[in-house]
Each structure stands twice: as C-alpha cells, then as structure tokens.
C-alpha positions in Angstrom: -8.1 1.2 51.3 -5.2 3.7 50.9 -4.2 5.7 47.7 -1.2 7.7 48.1 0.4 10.2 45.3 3.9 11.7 45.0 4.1 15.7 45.0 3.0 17.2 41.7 2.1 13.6 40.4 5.9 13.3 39.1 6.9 10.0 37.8 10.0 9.3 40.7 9.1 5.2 40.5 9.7 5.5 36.9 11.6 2.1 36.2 11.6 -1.6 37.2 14.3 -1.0 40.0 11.9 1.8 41.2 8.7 0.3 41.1 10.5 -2.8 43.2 11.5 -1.1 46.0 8.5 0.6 46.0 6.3 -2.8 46.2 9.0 -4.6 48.2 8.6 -1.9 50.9 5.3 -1.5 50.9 4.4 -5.2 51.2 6.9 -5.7 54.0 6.2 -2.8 56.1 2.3 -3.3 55.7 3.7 -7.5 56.9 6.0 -6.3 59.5 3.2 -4.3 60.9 0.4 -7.0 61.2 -1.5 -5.6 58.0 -3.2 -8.1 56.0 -2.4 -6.8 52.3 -5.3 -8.1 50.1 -4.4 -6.2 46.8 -2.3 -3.4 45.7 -0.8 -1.6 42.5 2.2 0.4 42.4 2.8 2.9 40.0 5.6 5.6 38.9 3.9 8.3 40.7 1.1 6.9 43.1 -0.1 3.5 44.9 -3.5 1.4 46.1 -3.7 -0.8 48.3 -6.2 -2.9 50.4 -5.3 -4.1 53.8 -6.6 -5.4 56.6 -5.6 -4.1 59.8 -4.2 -6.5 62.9 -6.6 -7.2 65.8 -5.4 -4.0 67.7 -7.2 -1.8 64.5 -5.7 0.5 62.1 -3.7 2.9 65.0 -0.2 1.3 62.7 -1.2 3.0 59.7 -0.2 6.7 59.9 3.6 5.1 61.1 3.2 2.5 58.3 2.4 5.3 55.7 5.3 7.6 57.4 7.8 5.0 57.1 7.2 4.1 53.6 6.8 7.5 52.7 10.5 8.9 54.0 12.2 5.9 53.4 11.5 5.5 49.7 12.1 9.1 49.5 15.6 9.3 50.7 16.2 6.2 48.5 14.7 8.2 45.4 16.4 11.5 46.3 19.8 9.8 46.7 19.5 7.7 43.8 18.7 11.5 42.0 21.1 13.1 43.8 18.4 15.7 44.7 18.8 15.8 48.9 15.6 17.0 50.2 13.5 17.3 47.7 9.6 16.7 48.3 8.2 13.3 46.7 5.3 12.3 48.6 2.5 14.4 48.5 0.0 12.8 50.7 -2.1 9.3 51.3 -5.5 8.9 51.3 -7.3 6.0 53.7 -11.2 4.9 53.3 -12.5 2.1 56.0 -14.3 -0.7 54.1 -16.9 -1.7 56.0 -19.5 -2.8 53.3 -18.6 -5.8 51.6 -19.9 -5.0 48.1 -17.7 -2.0 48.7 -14.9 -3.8 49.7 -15.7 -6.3 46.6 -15.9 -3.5 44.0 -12.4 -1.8 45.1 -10.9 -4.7 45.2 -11.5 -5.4 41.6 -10.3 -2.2 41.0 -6.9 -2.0 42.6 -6.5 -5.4 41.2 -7.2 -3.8 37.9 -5.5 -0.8 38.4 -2.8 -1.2 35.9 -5.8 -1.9 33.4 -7.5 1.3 33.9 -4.5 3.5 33.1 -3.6 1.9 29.8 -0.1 0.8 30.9 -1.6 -3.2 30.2 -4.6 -4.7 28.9 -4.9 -7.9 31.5 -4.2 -7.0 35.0 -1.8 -9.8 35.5 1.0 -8.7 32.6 1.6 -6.0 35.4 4.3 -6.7 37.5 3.6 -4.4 40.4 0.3 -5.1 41.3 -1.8 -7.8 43.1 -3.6 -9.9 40.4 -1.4 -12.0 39.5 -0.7 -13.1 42.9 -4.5 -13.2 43.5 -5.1 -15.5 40.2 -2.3 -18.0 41.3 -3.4 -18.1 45.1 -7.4 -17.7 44.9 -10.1 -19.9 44.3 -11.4 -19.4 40.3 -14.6 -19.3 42.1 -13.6 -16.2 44.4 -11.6 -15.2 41.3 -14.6 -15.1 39.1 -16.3 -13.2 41.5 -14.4 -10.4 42.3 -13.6 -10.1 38.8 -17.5 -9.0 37.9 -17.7 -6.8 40.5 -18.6 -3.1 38.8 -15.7 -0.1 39.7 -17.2 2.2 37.1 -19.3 4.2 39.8 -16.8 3.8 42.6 -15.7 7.2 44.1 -12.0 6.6 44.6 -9.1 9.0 43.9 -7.5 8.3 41.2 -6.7 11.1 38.7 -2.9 10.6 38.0 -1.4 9.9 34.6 1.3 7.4 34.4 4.3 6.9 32.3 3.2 3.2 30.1 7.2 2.8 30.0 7.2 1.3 33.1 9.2 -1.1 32.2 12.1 0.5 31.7 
C-alpha cells in the first residue's frame, strides 16, 4: 500500500482535469511497470493505492513513485506557471502481507472518498477504485471486502481535502 501527500498538503489536483491526469498517470505507470493496481483514490492534495508488485518484487516502486512524482509536477507547475516549485512532499509504502490486513485497507482506499466527506457512496467518486471494483468483482467478494472494519487501521491519512472536486 502507498499514500503519498503533496508538500504542505496544498490542494495542486484541485479540478477534474487535475485529478485525471493524476489517476491516468498513476494507473498507467503502476501498468507500464508490471504493478497489479487493486484499488486507489486520488485526491487534490494526496493518493492511496494498493498494488501488487510483478514477479521480480517491488525493486519498480521507488522509480514508479519518482516518475509520477516529477512528471505530474512539471505538468502542475506549468499549468501554474510556477517553474520549480515543490509539490510532492513524500510517499509512504507498507508491505501487506496479512490478508485481513490487506482486506481491511482495501476497504478503505476503496472508501477513501467516503471518509473525507467529499461523497457519501464510494462509487459517486470519480477518482477512486470502487466503482471499478463494483462493476468488475464478484457481489460475493464485493460484499466481503465491503464489511471489512478500517476504523482501527493505522494508515496515514490526516489531510483535508477541498469537497469541490469537481470543479
């Protein structure tokens, strides 16, 4: 699992465009890689995902991160005409190697969106993983995932996001 927050939790992915790239690059690098994206929400000023790594382990996932990372900020910083300007702060990876733990966060970055406000059912949000997961799932596995508990996870999350999203 990998959080990652922009640099003084400022709101750079603040608009539909925004959020897109974000999601659009995120998803493809993680593909392009060999990653195995299970879930993930995007957000103004931070990300989640879930992953799994190719068969040659998780050595990808510092470049990945990098890539993503100065990419989206030259696109930001053009876009702002503000050259150079810091907008990553930094990423956070845990290895999931127990499955209720794996269960339990993905529930949570599935519901992501749900525990900041900005919707109140996962799938209205446009830049996560559950609606995806909903449509290609079984209701069974569905069901399941959905009941696991994420109150007493420890996972870094203490950003405020903009609920205009949408913009």
């Amino acid at each position: 699992m990998v959080t990652a927050g922009t640099y003084r939790k400022l709101h750079h992915f603040r608009n539909v465009t925004r959020l897109g790239v974000l999601q659009r690059g995120l998803l493809k690098l993680a593909a392009d890689s060999g990653w195995q994206v299970e879930a993930w929400a995007v957000f103004s000023n931070h990300y989640h995902f879930i992953a799994h790594s190719p068969p040659e382990g998780a050595k990808s996932l510092p470049a990945i991160i990098r890539e993503l990372h100065a990419s989206t900020a030259r696109w930001i910083n053009r876009l702002d005409a503000a050259g150079g300007r810091k907008v990553w702060h930094n990423y956070w990876e845990t290895r999931l190697t127990y499955e209720g733990a794996y269960l339990a966060r993905l529930n949570y970055v599935h519901q992501n969106a749900v525990h900041h406000g900005v919707v109140p059912v996962a799938n209205q949000y446009p830049w996560c993983s559950a609606v995806w997961f909903e449509r290609v799932a079984a209701p069974a596995q569905v069901e399941t995932i959905y009941q696991f508990k994420t109150d007493r996870l420890n996972v870094f999350d203490e950003w405020t996001v903009e609920r205009s999203n949408a913009d």
